[in-house]
PyMOL Python script that loads the backbone (N, CA, C, O; Angstrom):
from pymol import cmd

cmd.read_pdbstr("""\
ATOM      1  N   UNK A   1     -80.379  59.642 325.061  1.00  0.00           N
ATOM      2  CA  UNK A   1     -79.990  60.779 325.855  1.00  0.00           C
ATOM      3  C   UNK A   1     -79.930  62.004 324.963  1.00  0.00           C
ATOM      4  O   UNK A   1     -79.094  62.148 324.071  1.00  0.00           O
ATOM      5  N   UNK A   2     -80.819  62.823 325.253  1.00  0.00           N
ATOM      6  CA  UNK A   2     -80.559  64.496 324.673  1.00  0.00           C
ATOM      7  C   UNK A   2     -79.735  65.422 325.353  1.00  0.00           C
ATOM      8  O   UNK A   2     -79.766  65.666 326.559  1.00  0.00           O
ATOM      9  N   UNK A   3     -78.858  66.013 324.339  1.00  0.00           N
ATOM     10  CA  UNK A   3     -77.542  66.865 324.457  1.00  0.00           C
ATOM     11  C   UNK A   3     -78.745  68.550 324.843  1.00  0.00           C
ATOM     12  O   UNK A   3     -79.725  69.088 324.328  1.00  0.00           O
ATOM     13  N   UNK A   4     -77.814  68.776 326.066  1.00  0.00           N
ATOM     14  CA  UNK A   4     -78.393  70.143 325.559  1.00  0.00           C
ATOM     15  C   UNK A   4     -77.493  71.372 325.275  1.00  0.00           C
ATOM     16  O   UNK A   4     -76.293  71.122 325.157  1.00  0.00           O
ATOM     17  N   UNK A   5     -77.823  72.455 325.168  1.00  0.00           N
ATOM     18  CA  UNK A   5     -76.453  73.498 324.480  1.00  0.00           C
ATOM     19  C   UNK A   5     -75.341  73.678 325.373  1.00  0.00           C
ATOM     20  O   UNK A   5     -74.207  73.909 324.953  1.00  0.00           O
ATOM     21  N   UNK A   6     -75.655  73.573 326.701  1.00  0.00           N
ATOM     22  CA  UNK A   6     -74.610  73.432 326.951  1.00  0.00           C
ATOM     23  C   UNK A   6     -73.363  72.786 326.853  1.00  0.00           C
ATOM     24  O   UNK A   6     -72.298  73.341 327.123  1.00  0.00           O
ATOM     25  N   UNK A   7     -73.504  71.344 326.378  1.00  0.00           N
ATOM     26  CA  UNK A   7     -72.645  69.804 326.503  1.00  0.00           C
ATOM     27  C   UNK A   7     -72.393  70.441 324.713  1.00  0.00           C
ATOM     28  O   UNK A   7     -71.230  70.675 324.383  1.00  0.00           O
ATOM     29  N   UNK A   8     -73.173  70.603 323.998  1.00  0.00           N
ATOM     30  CA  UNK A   8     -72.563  71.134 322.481  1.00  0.00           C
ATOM     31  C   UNK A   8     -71.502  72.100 322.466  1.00  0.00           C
ATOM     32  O   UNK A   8     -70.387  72.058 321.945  1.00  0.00           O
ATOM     33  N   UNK A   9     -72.185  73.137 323.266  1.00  0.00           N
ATOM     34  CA  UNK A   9     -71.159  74.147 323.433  1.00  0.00           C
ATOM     35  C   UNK A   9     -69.781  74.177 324.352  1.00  0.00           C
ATOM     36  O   UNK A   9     -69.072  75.153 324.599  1.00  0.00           O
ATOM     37  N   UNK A  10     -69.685  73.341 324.613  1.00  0.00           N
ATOM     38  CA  UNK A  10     -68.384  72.760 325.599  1.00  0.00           C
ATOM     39  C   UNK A  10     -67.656  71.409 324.747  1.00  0.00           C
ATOM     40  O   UNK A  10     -66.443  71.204 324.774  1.00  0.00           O
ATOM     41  N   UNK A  11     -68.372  70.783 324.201  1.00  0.00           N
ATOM     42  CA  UNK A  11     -67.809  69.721 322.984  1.00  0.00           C
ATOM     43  C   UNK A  11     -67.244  70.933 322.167  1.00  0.00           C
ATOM     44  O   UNK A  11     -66.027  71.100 322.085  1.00  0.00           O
ATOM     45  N   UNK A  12     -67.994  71.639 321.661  1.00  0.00           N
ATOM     46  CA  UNK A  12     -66.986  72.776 320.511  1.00  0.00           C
ATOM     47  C   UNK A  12     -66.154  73.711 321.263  1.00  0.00           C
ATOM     48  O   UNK A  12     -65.123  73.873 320.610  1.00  0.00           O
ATOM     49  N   UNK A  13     -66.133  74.282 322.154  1.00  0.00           N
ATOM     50  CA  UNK A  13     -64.931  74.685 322.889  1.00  0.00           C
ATOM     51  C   UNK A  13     -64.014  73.931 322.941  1.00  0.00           C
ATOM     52  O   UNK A  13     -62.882  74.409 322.859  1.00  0.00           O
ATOM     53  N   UNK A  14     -64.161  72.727 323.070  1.00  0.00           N
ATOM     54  CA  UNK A  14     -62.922  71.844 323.524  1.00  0.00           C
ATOM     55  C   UNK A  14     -62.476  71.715 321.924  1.00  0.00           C
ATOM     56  O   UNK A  14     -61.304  71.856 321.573  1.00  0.00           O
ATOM     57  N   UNK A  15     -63.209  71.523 321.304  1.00  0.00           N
ATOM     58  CA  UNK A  15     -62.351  71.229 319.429  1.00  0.00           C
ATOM     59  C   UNK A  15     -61.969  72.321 318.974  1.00  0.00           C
ATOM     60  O   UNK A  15     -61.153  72.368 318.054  1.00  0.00           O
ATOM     61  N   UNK A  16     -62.439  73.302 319.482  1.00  0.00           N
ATOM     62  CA  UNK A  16     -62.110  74.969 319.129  1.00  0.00           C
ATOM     63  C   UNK A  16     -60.062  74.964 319.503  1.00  0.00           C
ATOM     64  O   UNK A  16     -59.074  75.148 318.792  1.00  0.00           O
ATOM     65  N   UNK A  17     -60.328  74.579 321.307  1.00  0.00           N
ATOM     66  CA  UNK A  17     -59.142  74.506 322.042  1.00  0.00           C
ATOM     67  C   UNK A  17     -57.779  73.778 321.465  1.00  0.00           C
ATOM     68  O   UNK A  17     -56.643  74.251 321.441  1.00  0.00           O
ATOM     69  N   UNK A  18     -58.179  72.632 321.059  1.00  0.00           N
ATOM     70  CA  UNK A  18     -58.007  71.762 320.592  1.00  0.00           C
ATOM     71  C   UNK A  18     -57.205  71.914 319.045  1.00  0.00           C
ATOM     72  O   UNK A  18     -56.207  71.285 318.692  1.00  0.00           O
ATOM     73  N   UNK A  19     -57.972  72.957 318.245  1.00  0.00           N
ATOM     74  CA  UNK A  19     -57.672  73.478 316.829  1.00  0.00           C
ATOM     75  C   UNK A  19     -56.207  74.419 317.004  1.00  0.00           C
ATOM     76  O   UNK A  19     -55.095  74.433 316.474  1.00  0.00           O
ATOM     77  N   UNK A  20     -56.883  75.134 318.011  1.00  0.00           N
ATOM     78  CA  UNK A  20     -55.903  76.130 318.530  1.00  0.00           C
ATOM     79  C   UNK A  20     -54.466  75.753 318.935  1.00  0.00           C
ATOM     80  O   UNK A  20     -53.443  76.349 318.598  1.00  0.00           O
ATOM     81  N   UNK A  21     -54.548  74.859 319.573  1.00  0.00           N
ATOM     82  CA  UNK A  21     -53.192  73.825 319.945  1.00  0.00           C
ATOM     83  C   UNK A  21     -52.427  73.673 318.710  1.00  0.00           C
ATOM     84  O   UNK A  21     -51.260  74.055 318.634  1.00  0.00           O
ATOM     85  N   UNK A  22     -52.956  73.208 317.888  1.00  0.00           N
ATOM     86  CA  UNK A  22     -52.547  72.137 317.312  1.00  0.00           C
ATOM     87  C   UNK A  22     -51.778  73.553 315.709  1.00  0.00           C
ATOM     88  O   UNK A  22     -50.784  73.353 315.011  1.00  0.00           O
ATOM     89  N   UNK A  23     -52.495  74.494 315.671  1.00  0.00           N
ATOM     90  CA  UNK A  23     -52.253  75.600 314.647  1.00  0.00           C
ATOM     91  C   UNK A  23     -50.794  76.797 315.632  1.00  0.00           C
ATOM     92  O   UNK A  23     -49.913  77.454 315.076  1.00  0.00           O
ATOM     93  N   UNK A  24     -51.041  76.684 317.029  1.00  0.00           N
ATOM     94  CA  UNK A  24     -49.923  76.816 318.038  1.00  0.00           C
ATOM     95  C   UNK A  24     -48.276  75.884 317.456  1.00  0.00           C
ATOM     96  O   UNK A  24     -47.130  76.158 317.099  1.00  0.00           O
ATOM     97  N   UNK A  25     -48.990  74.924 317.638  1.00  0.00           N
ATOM     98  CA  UNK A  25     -47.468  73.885 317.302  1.00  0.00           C
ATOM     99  C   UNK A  25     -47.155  73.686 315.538  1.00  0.00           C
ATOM    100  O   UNK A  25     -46.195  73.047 315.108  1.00  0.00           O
ATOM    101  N   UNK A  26     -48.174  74.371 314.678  1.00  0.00           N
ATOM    102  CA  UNK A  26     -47.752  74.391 313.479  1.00  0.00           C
ATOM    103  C   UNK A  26     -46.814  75.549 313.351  1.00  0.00           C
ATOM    104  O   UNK A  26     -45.673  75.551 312.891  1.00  0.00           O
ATOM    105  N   UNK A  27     -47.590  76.637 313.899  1.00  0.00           N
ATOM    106  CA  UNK A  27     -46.886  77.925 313.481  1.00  0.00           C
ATOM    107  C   UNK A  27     -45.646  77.534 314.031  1.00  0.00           C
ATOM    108  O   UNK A  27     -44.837  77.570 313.104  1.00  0.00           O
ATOM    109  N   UNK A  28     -44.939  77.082 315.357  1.00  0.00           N
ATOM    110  CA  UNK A  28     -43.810  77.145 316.146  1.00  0.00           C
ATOM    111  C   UNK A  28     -42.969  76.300 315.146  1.00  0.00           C
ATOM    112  O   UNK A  28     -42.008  76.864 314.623  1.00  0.00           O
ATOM    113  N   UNK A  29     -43.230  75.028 314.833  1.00  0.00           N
ATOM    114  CA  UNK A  29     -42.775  74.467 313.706  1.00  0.00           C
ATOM    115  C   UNK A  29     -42.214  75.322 312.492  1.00  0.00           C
ATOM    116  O   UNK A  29     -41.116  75.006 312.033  1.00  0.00           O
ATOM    117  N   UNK A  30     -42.961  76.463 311.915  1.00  0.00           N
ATOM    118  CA  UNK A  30     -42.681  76.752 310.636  1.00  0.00           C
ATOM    119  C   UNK A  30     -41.258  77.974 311.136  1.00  0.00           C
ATOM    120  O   UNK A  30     -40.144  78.233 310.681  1.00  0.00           O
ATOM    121  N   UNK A  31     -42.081  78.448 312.281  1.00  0.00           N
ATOM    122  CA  UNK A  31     -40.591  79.471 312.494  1.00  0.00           C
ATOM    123  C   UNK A  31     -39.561  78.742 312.572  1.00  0.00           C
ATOM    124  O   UNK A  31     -38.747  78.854 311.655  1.00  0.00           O
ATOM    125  N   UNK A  32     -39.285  77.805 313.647  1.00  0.00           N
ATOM    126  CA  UNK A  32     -37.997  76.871 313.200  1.00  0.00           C
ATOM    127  C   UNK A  32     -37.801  76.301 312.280  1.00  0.00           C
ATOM    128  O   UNK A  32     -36.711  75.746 312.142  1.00  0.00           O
ATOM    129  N   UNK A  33     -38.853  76.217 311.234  1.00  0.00           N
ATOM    130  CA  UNK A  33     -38.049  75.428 309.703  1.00  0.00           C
ATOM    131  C   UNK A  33     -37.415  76.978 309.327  1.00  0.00           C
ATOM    132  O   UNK A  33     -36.284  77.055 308.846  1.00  0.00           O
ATOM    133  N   UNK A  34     -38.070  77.956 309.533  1.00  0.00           N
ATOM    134  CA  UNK A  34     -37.480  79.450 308.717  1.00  0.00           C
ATOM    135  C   UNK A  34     -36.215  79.600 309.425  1.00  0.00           C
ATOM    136  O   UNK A  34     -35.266  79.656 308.644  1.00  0.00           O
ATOM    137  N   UNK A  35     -35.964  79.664 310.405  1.00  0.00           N
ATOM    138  CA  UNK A  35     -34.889  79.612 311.203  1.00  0.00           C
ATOM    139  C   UNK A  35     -33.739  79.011 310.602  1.00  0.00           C
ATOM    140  O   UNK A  35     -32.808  79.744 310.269  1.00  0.00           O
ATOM    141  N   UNK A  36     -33.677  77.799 310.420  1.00  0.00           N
ATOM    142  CA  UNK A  36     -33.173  76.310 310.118  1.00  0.00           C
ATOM    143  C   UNK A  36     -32.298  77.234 308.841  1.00  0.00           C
ATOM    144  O   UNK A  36     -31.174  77.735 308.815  1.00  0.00           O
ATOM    145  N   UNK A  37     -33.527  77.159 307.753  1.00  0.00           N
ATOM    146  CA  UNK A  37     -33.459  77.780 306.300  1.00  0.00           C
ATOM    147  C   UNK A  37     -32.707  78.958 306.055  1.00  0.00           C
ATOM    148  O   UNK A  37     -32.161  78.997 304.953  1.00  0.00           O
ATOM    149  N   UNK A  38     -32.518  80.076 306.924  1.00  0.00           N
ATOM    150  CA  UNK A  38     -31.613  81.063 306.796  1.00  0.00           C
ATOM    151  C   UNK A  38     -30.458  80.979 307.677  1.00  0.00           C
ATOM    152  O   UNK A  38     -29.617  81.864 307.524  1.00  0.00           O
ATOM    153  N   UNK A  39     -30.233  80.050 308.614  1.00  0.00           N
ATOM    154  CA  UNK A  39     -29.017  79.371 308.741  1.00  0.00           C
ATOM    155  C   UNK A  39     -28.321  79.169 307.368  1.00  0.00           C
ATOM    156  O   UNK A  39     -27.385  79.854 306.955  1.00  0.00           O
ATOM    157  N   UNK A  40     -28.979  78.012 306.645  1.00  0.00           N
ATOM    158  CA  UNK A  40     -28.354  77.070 305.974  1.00  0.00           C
ATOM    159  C   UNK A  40     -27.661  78.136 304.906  1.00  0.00           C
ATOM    160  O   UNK A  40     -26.471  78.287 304.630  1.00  0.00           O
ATOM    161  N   UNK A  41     -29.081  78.960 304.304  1.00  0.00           N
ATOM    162  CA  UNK A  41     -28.576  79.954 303.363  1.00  0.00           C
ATOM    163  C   UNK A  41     -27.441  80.954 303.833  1.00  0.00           C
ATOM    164  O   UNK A  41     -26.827  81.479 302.904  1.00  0.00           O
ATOM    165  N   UNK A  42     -27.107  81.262 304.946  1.00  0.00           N
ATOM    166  CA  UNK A  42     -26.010  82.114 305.479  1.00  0.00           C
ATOM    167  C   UNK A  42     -24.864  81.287 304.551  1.00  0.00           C
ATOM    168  O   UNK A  42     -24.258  81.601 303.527  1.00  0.00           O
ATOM    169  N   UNK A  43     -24.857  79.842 305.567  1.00  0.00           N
ATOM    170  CA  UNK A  43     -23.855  79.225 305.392  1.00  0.00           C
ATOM    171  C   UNK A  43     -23.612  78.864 304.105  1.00  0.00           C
ATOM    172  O   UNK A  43     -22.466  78.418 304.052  1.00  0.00           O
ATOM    173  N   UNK A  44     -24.224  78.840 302.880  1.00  0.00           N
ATOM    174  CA  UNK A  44     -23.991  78.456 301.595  1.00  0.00           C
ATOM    175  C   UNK A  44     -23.887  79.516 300.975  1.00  0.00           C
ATOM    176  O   UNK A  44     -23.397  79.370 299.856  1.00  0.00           O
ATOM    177  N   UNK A  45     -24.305  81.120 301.411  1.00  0.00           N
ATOM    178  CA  UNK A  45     -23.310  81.996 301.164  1.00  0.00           C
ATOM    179  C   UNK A  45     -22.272  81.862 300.862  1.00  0.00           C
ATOM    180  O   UNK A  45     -21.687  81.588 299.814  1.00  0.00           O
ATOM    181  N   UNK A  46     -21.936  82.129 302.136  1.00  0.00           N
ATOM    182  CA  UNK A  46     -20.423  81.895 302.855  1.00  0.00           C
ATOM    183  C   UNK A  46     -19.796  81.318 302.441  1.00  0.00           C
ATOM    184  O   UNK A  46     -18.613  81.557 302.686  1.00  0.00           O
ATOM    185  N   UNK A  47     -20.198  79.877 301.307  1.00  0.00           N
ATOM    186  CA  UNK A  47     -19.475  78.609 301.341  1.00  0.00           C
ATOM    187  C   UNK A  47     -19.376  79.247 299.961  1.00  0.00           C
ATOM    188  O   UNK A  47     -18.186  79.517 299.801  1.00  0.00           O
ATOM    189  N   UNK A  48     -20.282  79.717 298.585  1.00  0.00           N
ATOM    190  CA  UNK A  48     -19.788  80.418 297.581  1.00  0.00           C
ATOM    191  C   UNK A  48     -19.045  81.479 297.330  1.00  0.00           C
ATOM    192  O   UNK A  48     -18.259  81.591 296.390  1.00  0.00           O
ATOM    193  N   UNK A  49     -19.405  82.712 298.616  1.00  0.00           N
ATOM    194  CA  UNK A  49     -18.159  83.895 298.458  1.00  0.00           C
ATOM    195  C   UNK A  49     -16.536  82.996 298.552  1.00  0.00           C
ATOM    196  O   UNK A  49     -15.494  83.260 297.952  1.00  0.00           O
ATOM    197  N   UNK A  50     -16.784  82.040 299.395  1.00  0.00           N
ATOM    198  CA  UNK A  50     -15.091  81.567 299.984  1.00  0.00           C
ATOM    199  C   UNK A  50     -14.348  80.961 298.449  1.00  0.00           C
ATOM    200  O   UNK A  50     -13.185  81.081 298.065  1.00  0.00           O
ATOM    201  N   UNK A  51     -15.516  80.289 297.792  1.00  0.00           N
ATOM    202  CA  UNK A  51     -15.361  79.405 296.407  1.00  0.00           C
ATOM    203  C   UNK A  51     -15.135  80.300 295.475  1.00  0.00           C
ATOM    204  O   UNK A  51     -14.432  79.826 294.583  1.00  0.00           O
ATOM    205  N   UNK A  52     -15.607  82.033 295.204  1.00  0.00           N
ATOM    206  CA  UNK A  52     -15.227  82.724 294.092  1.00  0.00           C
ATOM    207  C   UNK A  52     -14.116  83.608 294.677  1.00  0.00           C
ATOM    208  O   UNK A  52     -13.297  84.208 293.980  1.00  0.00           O
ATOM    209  N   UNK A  53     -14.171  83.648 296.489  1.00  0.00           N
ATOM    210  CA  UNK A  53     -12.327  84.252 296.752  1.00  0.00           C
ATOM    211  C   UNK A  53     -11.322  83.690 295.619  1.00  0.00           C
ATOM    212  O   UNK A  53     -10.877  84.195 294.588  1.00  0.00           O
ATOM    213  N   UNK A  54     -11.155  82.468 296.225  1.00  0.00           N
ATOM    214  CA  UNK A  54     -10.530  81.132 295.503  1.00  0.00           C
ATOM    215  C   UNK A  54     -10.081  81.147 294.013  1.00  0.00           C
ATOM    216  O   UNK A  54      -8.964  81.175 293.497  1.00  0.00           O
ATOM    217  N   UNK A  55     -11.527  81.113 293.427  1.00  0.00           N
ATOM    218  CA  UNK A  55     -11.477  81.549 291.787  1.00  0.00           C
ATOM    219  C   UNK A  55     -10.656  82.845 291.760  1.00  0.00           C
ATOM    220  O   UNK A  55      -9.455  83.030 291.562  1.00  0.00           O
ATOM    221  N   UNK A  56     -11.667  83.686 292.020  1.00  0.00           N
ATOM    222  CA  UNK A  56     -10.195  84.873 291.708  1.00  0.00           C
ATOM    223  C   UNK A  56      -8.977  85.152 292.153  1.00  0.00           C
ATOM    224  O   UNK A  56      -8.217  85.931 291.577  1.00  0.00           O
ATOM    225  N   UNK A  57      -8.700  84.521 293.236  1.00  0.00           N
ATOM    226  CA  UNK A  57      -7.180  84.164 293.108  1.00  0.00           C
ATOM    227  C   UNK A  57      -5.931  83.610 292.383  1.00  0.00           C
ATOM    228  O   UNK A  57      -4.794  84.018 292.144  1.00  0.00           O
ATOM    229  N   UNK A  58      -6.764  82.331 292.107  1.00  0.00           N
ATOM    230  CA  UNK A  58      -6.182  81.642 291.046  1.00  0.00           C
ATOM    231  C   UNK A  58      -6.480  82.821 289.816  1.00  0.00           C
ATOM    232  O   UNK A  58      -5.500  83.412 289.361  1.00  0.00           O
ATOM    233  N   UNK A  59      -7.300  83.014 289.503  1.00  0.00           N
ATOM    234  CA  UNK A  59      -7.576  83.662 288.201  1.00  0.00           C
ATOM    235  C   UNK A  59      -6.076  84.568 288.116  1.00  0.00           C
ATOM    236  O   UNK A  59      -5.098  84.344 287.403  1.00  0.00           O
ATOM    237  N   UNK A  60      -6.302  85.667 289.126  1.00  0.00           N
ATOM    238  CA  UNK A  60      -4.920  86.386 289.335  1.00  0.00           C
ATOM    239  C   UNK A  60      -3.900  85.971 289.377  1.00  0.00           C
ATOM    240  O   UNK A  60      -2.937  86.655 289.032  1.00  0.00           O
ATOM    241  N   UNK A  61      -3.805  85.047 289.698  1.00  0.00           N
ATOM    242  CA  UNK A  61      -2.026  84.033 289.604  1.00  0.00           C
ATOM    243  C   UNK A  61      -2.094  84.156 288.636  1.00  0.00           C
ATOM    244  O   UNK A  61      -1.348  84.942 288.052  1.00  0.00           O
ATOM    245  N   UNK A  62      -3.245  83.265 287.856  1.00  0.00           N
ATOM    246  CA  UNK A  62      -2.984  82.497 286.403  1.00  0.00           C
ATOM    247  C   UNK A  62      -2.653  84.164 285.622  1.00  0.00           C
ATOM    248  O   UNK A  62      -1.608  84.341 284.997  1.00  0.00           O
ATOM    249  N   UNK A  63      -3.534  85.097 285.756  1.00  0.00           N
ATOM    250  CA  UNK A  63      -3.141  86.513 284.774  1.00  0.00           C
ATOM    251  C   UNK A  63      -1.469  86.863 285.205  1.00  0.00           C
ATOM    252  O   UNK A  63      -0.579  86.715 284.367  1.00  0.00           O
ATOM    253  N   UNK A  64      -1.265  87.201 286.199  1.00  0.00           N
ATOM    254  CA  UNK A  64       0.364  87.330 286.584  1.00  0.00           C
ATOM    255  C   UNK A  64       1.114  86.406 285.848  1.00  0.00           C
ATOM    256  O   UNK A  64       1.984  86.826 285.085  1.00  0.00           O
ATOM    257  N   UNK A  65       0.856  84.949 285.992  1.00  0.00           N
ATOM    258  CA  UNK A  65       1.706  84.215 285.145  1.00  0.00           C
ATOM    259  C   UNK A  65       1.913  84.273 283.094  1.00  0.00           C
ATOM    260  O   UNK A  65       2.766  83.925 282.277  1.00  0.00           O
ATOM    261  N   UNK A  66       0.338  85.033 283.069  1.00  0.00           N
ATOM    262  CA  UNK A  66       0.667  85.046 281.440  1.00  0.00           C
ATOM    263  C   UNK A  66       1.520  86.457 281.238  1.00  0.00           C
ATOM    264  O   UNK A  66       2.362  86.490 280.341  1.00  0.00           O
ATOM    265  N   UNK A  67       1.281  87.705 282.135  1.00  0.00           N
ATOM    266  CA  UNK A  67       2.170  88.570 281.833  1.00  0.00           C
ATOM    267  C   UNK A  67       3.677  88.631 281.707  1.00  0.00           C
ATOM    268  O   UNK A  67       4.484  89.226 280.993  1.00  0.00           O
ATOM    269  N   UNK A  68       3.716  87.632 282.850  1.00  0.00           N
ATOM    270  CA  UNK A  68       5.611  87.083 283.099  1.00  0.00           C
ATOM    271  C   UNK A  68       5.654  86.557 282.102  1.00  0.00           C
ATOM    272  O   UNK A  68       6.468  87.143 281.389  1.00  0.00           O
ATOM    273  N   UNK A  69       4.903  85.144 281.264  1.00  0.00           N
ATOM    274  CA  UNK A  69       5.254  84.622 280.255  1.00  0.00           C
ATOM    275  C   UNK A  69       5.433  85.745 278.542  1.00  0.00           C
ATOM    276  O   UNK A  69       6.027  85.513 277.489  1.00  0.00           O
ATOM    277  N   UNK A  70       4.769  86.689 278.914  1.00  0.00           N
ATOM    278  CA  UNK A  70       4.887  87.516 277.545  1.00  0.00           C
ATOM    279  C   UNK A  70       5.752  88.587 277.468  1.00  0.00           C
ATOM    280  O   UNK A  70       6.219  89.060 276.432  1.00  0.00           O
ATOM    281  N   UNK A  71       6.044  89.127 279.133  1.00  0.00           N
ATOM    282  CA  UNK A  71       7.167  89.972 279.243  1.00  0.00           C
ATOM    283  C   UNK A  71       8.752  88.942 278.657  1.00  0.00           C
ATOM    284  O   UNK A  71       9.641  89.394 277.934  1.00  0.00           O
ATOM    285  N   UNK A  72       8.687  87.414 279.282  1.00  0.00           N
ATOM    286  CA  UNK A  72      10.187  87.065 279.203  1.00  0.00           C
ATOM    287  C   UNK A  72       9.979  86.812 277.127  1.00  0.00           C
ATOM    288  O   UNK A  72      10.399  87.455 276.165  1.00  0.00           O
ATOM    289  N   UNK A  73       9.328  85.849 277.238  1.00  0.00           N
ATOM    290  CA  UNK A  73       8.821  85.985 275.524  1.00  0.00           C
ATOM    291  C   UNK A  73       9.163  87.075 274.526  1.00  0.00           C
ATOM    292  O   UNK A  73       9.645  86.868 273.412  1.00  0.00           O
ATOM    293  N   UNK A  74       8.786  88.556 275.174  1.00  0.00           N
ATOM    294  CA  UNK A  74       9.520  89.899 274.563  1.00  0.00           C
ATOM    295  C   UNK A  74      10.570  89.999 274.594  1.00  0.00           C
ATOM    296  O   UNK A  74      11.150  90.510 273.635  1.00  0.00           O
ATOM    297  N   UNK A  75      11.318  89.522 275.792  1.00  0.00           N
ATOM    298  CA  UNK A  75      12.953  90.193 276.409  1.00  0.00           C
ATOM    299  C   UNK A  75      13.725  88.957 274.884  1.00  0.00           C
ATOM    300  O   UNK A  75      14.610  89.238 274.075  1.00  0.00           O
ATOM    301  N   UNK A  76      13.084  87.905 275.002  1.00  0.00           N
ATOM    302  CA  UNK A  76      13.943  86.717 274.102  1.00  0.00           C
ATOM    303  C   UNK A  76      13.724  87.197 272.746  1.00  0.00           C
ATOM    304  O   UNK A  76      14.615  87.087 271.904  1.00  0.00           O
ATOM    305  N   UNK A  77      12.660  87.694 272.493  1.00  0.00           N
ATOM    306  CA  UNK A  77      12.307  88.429 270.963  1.00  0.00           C
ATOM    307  C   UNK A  77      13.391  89.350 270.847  1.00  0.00           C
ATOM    308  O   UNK A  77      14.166  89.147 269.913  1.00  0.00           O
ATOM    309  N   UNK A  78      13.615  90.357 271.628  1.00  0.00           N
ATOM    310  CA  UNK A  78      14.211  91.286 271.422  1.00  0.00           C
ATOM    311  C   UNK A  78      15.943  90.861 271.590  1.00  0.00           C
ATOM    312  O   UNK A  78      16.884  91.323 270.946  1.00  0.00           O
ATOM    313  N   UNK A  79      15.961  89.983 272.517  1.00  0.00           N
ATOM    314  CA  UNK A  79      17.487  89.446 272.412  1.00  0.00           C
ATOM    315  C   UNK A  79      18.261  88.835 271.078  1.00  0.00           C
ATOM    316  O   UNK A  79      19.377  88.975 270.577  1.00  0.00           O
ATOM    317  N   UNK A  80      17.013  88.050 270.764  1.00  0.00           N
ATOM    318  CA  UNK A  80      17.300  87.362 269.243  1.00  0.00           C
ATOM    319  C   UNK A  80      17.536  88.680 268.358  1.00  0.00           C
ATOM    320  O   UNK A  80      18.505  88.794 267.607  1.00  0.00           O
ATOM    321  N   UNK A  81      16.720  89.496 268.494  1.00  0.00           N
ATOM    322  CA  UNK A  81      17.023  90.587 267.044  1.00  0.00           C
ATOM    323  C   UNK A  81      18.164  91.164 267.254  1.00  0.00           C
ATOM    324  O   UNK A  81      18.745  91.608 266.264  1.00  0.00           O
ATOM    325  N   UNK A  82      19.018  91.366 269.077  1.00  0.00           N
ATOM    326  CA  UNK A  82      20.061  92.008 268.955  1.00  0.00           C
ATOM    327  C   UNK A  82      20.725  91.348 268.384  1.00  0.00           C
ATOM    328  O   UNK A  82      20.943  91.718 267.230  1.00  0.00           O
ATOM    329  N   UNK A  83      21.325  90.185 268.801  1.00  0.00           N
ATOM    330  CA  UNK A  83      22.020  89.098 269.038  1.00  0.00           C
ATOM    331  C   UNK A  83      21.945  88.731 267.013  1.00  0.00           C
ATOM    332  O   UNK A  83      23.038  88.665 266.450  1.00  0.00           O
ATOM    333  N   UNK A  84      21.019  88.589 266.393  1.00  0.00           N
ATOM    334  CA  UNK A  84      21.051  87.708 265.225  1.00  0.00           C
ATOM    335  C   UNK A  84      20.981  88.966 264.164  1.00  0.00           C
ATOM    336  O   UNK A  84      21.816  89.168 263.282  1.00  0.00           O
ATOM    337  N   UNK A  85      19.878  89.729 264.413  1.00  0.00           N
ATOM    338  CA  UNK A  85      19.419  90.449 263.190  1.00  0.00           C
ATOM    339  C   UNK A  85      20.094  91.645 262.592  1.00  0.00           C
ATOM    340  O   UNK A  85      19.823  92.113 261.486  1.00  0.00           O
ATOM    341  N   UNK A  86      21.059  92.127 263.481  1.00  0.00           N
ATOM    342  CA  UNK A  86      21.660  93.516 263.752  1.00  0.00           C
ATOM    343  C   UNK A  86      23.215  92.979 263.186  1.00  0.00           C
ATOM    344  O   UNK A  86      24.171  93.755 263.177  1.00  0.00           O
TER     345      UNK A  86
END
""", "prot")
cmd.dss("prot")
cmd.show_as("cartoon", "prot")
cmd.util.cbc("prot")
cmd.orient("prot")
């Protein structure tokens, strides 16, 4: 049996169609992986700003606590010199 251009040209339309589909459901795919992906990155933002709040909080306690420790440290320095040296 001989094909003639028409039956070729309708076999490649249909694989043409066919290509098209199939590069349709890739692209739709990739936007929802991009989608997905700047979700996630929002959220792991989010999840490090909350983690260096944290840090510098503590950090700030911990600095408040060495100033209290060097202010009372002074007051006892200076008590001893009234108290002993004078």
């Amino acid at each position: 049996m001989k094909l003639n251009n028409n039956d070729v040209g309708g076999n490649y339309a249909g694989q043409v169609i066919k290509i098209q589909k199939h590069v349709q459901q890739i692209a739709a795919l990739w936007q929802e992986e991009q989608a997905l992906l700047k979700e996630q990155t929002i959220f792991k933002v989010g999840k490090i700003q909350r983690e260096l709040c944290d840090v510098d909080k503590k950090n700030k306690q911990h600095e408040a606590d060495e100033k209290k420790n060097r202010d009372t440290m002074a007051k006892h320095m200076l008590l001893h010199k009234v108290l002993y040296e004078e």
